[in-house]
PQR file with spaces between the fields and no chain letter, atoms N, CA, C, O and H, PARSE charges and radii, in Angstrom:
ATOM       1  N    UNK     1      18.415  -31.375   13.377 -0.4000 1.5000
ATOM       2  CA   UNK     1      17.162  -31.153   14.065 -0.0000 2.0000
ATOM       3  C    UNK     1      17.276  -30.080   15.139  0.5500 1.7000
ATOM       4  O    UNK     1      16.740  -30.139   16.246 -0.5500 1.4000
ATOM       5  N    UNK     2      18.092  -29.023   14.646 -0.4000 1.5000
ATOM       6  CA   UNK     2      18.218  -28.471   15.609 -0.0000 2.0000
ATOM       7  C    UNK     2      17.616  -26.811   15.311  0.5500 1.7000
ATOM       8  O    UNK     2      17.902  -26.259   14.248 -0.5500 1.4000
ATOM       9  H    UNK     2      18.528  -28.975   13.747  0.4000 1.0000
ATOM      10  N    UNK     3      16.694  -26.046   16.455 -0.4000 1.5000
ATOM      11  CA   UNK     3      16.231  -25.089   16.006 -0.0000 2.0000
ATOM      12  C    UNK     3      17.358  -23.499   15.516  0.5500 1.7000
ATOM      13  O    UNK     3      18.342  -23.465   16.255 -0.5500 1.4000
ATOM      14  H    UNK     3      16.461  -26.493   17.318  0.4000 1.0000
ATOM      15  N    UNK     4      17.338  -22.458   14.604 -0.4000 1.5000
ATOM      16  CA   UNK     4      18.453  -21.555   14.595 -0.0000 2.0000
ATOM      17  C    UNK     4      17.185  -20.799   14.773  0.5500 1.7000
ATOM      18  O    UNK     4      15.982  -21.048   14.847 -0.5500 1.4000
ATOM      19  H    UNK     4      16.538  -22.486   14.004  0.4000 1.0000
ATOM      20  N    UNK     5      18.378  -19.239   14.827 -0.4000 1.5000
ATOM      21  CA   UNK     5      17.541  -17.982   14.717 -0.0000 2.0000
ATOM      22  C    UNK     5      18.077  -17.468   13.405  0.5500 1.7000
ATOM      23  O    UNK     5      19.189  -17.667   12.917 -0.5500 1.4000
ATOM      24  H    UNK     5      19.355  -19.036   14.766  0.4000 1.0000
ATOM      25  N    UNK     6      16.699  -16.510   12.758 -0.4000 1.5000
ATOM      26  CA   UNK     6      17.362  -15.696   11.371 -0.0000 2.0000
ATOM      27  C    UNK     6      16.922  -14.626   11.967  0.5500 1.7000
ATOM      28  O    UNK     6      15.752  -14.518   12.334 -0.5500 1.4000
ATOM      29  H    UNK     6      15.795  -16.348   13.155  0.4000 1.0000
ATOM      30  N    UNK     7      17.789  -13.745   12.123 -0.4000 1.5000
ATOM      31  CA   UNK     7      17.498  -12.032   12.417 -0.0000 2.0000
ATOM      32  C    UNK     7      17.797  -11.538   11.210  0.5500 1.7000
ATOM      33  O    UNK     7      18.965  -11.441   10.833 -0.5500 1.4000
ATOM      34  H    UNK     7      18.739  -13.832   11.825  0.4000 1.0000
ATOM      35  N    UNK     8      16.382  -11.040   10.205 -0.4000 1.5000
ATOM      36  CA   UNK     8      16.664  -10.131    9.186 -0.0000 2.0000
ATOM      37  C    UNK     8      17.361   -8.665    9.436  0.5500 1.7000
ATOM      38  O    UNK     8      17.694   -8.160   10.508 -0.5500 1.4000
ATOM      39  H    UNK     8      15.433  -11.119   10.511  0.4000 1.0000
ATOM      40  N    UNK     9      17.462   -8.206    8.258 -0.4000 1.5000
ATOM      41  CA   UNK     9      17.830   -6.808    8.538 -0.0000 2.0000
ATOM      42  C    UNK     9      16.735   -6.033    8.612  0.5500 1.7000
ATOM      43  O    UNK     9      15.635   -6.160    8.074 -0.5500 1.4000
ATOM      44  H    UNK     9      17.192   -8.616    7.387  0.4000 1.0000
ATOM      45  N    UNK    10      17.280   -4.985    9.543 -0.4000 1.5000
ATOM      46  CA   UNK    10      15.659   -4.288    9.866 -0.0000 2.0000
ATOM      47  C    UNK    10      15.291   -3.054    8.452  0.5500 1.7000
ATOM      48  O    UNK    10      14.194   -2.496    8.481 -0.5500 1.4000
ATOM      49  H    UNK    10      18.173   -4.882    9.980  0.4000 1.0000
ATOM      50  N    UNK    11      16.187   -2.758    7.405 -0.4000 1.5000
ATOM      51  CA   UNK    11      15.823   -1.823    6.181 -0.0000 2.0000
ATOM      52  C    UNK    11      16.464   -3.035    5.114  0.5500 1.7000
ATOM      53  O    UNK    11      17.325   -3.902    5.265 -0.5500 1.4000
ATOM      54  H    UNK    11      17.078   -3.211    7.381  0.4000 1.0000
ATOM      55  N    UNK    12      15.667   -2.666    4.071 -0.4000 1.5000
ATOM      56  CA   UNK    12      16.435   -3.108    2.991 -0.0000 2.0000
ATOM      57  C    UNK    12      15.812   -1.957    1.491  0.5500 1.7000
ATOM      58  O    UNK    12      14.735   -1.409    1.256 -0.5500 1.4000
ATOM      59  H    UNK    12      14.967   -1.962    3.948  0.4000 1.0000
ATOM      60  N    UNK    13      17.317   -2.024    0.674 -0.4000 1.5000
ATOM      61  CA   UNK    13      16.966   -1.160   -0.370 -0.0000 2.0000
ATOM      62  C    UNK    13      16.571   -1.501   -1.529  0.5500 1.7000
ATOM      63  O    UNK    13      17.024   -2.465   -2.147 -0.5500 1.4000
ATOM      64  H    UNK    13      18.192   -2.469    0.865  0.4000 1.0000
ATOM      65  N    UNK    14      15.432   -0.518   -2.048 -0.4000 1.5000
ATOM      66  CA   UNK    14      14.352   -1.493   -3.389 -0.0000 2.0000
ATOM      67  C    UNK    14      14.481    0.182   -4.187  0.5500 1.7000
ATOM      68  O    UNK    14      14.692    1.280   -3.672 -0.5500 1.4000
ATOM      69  H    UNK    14      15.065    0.265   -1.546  0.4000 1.0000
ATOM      70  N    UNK    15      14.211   -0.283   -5.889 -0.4000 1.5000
ATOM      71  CA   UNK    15      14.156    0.390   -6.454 -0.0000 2.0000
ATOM      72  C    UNK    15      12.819    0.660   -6.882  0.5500 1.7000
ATOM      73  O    UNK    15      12.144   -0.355   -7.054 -0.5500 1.4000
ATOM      74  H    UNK    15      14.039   -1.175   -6.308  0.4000 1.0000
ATOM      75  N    UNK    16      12.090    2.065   -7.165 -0.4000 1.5000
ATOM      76  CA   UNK    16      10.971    2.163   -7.270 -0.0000 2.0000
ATOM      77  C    UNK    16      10.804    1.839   -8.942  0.5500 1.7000
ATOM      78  O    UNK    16      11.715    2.270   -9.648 -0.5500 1.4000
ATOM      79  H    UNK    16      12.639    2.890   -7.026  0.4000 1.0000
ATOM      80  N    UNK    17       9.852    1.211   -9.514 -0.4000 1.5000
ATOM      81  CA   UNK    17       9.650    0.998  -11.114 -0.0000 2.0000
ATOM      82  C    UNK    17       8.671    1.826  -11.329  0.5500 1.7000
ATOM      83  O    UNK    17       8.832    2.686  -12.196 -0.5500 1.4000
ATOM      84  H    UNK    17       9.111    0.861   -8.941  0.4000 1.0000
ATOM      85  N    UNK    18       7.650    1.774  -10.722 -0.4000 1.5000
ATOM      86  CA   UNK    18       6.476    2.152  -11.342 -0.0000 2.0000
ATOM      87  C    UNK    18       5.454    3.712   -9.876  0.5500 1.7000
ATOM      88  O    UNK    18       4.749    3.526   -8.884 -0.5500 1.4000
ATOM      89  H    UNK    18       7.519    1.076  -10.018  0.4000 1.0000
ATOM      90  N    UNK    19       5.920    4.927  -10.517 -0.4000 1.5000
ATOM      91  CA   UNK    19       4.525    5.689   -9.735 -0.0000 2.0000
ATOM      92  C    UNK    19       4.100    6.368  -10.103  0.5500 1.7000
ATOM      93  O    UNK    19       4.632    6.491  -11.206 -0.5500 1.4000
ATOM      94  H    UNK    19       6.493    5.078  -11.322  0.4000 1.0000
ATOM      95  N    UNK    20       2.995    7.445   -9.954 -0.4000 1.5000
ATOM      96  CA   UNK    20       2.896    8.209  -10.601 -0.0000 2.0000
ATOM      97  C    UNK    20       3.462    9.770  -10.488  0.5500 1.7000
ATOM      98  O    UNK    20       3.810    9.939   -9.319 -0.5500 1.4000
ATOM      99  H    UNK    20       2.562    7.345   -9.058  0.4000 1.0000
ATOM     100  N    UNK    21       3.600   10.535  -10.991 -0.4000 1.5000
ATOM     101  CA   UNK    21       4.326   12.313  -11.139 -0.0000 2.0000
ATOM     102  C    UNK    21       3.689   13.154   -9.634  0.5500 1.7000
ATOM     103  O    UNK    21       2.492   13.298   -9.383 -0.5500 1.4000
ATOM     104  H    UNK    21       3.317   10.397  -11.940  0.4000 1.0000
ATOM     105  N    UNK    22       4.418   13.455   -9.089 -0.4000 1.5000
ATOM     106  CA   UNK    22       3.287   14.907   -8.096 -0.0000 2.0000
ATOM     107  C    UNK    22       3.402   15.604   -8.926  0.5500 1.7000
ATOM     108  O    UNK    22       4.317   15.760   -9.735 -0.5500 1.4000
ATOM     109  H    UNK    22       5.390   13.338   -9.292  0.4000 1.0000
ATOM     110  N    UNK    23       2.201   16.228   -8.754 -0.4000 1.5000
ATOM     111  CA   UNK    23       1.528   17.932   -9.129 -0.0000 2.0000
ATOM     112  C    UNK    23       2.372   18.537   -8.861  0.5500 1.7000
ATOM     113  O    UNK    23       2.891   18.258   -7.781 -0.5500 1.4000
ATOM     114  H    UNK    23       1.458   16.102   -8.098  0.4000 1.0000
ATOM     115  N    UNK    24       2.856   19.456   -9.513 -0.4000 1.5000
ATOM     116  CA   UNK    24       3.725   20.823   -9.127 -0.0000 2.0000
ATOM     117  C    UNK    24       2.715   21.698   -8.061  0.5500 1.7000
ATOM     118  O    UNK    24       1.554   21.892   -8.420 -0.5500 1.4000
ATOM     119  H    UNK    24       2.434   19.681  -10.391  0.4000 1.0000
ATOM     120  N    UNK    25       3.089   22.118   -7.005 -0.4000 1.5000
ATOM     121  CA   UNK    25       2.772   22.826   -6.280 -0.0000 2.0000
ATOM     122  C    UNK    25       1.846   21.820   -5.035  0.5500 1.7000
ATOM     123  O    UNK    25       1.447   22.239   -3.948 -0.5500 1.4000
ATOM     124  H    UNK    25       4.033   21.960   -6.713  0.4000 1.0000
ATOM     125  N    UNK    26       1.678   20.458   -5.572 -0.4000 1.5000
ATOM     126  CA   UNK    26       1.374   19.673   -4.178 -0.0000 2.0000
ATOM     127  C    UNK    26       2.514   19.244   -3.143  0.5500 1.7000
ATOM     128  O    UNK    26       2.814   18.060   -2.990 -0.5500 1.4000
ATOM     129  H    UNK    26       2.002   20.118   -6.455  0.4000 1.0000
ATOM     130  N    UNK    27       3.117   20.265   -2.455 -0.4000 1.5000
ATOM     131  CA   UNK    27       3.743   19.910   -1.012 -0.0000 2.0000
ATOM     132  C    UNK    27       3.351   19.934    0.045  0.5500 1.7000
ATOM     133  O    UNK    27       4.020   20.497    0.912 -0.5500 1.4000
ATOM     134  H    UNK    27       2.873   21.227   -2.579  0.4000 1.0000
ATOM     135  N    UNK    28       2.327   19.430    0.298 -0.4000 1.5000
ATOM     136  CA   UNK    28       1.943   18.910    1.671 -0.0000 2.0000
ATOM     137  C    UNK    28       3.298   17.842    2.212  0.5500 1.7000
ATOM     138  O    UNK    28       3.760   16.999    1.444 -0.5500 1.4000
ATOM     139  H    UNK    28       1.784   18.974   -0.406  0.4000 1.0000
ATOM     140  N    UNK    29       3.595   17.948    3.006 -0.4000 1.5000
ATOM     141  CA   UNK    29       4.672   16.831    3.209 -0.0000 2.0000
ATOM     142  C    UNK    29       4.267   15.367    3.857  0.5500 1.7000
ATOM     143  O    UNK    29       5.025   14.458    4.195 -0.5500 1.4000
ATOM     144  H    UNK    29       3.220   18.634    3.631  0.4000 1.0000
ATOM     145  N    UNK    30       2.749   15.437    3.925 -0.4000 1.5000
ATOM     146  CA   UNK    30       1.964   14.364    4.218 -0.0000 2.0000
ATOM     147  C    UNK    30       1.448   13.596    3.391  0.5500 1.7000
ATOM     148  O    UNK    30       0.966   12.479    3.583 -0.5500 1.4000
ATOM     149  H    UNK    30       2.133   16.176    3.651  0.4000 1.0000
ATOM     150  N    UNK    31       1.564   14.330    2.222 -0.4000 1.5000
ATOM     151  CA   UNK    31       1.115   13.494    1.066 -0.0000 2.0000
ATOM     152  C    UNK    31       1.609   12.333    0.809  0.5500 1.7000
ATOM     153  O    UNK    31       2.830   12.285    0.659 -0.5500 1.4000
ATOM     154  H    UNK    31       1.955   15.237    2.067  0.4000 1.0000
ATOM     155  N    UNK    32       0.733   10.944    0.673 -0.4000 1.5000
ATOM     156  CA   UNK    32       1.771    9.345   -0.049 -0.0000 2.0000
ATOM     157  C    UNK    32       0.701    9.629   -1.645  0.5500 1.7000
ATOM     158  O    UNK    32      -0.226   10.212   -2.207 -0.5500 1.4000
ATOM     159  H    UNK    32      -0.259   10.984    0.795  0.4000 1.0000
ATOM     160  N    UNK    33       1.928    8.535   -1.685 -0.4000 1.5000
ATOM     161  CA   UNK    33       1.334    8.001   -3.539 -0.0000 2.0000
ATOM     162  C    UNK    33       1.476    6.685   -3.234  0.5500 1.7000
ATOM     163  O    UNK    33       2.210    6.484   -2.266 -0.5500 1.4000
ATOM     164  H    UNK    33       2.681    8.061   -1.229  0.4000 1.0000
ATOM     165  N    UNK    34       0.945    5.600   -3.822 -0.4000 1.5000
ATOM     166  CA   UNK    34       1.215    4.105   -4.668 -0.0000 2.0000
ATOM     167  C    UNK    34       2.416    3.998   -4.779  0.5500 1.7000
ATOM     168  O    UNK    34       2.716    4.643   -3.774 -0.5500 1.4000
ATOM     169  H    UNK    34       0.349    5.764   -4.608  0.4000 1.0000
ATOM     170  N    UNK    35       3.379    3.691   -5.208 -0.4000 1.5000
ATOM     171  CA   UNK    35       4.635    3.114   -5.743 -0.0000 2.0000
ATOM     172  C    UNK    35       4.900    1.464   -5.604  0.5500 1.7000
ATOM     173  O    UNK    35       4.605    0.774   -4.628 -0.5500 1.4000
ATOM     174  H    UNK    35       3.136    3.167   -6.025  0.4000 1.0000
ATOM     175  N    UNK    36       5.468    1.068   -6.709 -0.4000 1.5000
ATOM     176  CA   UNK    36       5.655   -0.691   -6.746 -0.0000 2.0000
ATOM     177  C    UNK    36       7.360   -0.539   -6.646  0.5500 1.7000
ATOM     178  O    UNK    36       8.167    0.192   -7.221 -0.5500 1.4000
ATOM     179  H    UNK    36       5.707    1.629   -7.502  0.4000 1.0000
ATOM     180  N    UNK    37       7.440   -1.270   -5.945 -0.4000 1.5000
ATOM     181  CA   UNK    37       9.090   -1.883   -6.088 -0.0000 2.0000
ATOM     182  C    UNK    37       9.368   -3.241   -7.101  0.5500 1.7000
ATOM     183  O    UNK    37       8.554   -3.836   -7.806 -0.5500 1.4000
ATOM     184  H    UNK    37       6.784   -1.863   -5.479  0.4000 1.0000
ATOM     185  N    UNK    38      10.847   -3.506   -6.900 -0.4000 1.5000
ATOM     186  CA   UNK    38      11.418   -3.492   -8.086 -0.0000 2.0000
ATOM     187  C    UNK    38      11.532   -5.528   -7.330  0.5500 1.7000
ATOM     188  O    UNK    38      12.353   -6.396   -7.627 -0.5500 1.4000
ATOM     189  H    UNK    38      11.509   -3.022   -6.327  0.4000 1.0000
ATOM     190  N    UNK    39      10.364   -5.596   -6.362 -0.4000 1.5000
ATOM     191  CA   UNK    39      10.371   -6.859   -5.720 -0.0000 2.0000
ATOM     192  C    UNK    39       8.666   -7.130   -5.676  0.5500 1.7000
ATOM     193  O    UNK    39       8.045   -7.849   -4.893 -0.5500 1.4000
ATOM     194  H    UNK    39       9.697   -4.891   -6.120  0.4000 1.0000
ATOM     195  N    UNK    40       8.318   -6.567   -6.433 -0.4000 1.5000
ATOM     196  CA   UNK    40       6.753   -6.609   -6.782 -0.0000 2.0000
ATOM     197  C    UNK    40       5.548   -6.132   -6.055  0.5500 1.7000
ATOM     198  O    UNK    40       4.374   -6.379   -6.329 -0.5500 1.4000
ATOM     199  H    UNK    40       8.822   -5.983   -7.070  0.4000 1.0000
ATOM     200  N    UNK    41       6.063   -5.345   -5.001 -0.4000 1.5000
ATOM     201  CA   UNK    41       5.419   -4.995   -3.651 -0.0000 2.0000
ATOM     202  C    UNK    41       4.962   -3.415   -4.123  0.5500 1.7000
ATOM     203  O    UNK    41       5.608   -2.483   -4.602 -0.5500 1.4000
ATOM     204  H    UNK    41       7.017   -5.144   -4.778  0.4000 1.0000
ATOM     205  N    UNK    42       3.759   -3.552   -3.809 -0.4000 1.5000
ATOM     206  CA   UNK    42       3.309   -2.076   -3.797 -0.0000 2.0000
ATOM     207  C    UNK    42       3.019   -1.421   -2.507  0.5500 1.7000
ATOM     208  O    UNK    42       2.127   -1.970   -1.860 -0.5500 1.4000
ATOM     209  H    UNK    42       3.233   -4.309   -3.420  0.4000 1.0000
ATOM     210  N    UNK    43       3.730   -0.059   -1.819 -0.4000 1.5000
ATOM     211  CA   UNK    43       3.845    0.540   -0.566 -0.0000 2.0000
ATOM     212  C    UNK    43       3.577    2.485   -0.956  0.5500 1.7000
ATOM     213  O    UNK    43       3.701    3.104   -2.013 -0.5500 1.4000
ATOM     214  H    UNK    43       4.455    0.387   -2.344  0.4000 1.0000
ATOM     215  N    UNK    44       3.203    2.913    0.360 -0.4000 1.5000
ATOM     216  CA   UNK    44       2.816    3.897    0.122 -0.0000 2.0000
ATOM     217  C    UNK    44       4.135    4.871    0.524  0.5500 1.7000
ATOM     218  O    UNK    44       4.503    4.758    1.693 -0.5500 1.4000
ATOM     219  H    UNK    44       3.103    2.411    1.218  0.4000 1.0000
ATOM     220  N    UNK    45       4.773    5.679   -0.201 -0.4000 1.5000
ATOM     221  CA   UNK    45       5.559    6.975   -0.481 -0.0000 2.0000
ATOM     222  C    UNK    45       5.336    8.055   -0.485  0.5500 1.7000
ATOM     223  O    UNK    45       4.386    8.483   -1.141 -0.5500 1.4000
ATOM     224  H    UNK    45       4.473    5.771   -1.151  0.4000 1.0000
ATOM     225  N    UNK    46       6.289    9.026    0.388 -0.4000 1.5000
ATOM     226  CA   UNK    46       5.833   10.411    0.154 -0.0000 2.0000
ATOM     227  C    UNK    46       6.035   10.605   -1.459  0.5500 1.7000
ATOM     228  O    UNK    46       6.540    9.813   -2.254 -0.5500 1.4000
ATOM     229  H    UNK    46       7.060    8.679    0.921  0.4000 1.0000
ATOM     230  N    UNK    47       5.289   12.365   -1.780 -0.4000 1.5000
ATOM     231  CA   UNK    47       4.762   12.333   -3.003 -0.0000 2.0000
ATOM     232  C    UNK    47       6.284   12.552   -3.883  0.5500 1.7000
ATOM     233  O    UNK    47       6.377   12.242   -5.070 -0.5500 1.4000
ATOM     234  H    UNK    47       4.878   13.009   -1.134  0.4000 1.0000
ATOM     235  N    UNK    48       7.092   12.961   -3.323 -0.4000 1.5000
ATOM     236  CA   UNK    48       8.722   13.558   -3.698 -0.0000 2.0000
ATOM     237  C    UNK    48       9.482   12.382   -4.267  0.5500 1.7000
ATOM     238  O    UNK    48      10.649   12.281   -4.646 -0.5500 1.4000
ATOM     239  H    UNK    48       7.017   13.212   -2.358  0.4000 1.0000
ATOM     240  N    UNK    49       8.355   11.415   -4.211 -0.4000 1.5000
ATOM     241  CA   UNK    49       9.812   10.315   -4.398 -0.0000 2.0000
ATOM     242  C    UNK    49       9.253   10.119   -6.070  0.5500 1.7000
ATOM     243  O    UNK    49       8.189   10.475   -6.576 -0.5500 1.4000
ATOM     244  H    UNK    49       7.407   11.498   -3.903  0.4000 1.0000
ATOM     245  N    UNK    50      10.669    9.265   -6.790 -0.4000 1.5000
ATOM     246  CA   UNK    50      10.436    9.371   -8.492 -0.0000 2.0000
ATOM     247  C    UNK    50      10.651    7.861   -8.481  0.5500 1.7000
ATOM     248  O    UNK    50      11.120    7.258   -7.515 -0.5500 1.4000
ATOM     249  H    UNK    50      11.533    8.976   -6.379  0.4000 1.0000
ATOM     250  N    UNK    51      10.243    7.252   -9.718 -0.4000 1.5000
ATOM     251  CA   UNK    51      10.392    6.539  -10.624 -0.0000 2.0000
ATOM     252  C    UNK    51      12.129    6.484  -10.665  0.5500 1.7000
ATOM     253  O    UNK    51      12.687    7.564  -10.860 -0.5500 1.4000
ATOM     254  H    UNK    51       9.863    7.742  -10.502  0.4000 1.0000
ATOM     255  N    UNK    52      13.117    5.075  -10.460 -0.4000 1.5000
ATOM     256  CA   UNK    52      14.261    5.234  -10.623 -0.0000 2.0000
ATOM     257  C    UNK    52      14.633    5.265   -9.127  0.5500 1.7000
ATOM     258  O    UNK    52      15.509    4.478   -8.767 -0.5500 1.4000
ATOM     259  H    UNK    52      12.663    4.198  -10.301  0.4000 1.0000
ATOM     260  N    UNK    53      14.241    5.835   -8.489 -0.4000 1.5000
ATOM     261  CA   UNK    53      14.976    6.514   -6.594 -0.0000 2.0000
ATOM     262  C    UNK    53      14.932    5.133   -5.945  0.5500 1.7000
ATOM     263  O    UNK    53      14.008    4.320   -5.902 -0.5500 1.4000
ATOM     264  H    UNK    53      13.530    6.474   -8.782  0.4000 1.0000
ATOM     265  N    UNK    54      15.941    5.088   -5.544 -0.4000 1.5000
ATOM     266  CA   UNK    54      15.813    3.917   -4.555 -0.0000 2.0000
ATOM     267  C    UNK    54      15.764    4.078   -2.995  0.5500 1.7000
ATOM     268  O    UNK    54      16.767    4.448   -2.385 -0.5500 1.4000
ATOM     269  H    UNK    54      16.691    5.747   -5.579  0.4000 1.0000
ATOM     270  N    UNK    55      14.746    3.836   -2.446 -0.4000 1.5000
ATOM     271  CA   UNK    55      14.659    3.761   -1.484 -0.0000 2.0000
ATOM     272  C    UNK    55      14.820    2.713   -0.417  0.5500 1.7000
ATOM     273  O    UNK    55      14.991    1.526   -0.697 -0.5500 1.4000
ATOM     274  H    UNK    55      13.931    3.537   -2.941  0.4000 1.0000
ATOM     275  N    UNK    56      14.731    3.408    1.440 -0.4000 1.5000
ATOM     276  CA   UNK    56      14.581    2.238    2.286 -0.0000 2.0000
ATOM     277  C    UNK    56      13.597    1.800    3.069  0.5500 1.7000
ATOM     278  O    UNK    56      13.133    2.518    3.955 -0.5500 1.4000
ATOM     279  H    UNK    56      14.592    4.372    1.668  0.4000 1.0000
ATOM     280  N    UNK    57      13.115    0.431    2.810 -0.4000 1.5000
ATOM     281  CA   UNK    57      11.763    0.029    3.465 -0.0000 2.0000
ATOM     282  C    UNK    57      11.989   -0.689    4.909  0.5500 1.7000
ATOM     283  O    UNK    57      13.044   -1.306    5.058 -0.5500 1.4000
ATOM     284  H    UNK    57      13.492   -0.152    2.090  0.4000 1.0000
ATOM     285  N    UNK    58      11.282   -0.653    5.718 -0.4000 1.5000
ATOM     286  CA   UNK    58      11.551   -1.332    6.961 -0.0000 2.0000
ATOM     287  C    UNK    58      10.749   -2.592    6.641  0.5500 1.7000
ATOM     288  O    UNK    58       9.627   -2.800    6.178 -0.5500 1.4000
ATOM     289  H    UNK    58      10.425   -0.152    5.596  0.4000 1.0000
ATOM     290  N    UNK    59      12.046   -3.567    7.186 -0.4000 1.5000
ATOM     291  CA   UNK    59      11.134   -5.174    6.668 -0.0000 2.0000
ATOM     292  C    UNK    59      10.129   -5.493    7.788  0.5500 1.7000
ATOM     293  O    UNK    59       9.375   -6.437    7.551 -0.5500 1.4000
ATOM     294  H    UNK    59      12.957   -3.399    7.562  0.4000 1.0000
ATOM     295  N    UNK    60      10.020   -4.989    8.732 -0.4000 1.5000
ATOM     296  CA   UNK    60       9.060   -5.016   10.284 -0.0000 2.0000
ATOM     297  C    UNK    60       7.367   -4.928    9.562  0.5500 1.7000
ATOM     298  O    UNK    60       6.436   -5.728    9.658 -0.5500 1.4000
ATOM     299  H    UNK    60      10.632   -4.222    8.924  0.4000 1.0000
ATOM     300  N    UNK    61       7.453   -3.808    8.944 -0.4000 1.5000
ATOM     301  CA   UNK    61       5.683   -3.315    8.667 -0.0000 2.0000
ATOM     302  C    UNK    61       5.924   -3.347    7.394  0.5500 1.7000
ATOM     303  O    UNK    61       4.918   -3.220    6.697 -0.5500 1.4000
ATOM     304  H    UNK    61       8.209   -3.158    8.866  0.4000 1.0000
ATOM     305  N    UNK    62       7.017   -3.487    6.789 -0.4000 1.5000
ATOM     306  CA   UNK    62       6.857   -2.865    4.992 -0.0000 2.0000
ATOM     307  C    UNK    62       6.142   -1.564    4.616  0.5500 1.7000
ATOM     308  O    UNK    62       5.235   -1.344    3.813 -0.5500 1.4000
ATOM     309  H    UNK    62       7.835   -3.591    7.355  0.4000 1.0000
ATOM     310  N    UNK    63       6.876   -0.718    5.498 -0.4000 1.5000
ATOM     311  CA   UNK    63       6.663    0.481    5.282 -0.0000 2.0000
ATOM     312  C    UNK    63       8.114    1.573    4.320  0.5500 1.7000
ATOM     313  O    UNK    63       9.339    1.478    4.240 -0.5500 1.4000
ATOM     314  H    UNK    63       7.613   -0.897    6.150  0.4000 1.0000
ATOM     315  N    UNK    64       7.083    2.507    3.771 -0.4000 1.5000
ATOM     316  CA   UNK    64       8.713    3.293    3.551 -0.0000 2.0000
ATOM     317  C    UNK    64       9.671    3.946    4.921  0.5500 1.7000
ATOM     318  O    UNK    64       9.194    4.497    5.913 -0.5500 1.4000
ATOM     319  H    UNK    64       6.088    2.584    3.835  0.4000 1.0000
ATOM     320  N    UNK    65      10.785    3.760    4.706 -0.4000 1.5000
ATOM     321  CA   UNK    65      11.863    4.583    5.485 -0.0000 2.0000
ATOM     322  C    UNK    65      12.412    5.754    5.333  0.5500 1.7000
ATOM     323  O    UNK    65      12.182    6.678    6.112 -0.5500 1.4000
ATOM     324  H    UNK    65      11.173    3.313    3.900  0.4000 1.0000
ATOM     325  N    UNK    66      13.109    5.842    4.432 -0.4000 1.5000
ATOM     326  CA   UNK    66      14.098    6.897    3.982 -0.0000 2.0000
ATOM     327  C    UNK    66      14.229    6.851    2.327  0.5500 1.7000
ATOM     328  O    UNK    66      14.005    5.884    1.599 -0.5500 1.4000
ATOM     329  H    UNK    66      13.296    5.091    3.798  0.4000 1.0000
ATOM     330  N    UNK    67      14.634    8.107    1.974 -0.4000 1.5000
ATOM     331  CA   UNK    67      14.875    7.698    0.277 -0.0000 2.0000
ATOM     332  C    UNK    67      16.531    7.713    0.174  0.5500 1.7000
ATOM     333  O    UNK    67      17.019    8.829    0.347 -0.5500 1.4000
ATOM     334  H    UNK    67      14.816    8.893    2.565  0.4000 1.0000
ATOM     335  N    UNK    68      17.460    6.636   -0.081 -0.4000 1.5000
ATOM     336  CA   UNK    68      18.826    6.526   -0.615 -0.0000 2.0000
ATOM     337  C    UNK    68      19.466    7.521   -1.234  0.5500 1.7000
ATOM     338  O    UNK    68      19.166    8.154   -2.247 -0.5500 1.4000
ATOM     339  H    UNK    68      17.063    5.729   -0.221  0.4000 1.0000
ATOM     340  N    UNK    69      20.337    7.586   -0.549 -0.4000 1.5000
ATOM     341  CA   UNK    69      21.326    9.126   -1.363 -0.0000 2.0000
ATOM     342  C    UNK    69      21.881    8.278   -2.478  0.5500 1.7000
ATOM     343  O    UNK    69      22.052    7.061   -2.552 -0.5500 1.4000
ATOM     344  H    UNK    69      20.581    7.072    0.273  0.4000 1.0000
ATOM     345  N    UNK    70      22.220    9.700   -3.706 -0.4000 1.5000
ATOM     346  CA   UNK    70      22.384    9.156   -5.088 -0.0000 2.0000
ATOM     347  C    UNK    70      24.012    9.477   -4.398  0.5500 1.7000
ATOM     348  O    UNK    70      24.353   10.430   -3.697 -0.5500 1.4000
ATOM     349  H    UNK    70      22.081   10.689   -3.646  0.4000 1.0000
ATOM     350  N    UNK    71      24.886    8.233   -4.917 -0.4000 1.5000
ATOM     351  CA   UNK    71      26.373    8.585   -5.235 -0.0000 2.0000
ATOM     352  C    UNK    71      26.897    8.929   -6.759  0.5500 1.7000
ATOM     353  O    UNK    71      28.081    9.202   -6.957 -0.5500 1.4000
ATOM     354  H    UNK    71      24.610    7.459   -5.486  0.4000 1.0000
């Protein structure tokens, strides 16, 4: 009966399944798209990111973070 704390992690990494293509020649660097992760969540992405890329979401807002370097 006793209360704990859970401190999540503040990023975690998801794979994108499903978005759609940018336009060749749309680089606005403000641009988002749709994208669903690979945890059923749909979040908004700059337009650069692909199908396959795994990225990092902040678990705070469930926003995107960063996109994961390929090793």
């Amino acid at each position: 009966n006793q209360i704990i704390q859970v401190n999540p992690a503040k990023h975690v990494s998801l794979k994108v399944v499903s978005t759609i293509e940018a336009v060749k020649g749309d680089t606005v660097s403000s641009t988002l798209k749709e994208a669903e992760l690979e945890n059923g969540e749909s979040i908004m992405v700059p337009i650069f990111i692909k199908e396959g890329e795994t990225i990092r979401v902040d678990t705070e807002n469930s926003e995107y973070a960063s996109r994961e370097k390929n090793e």
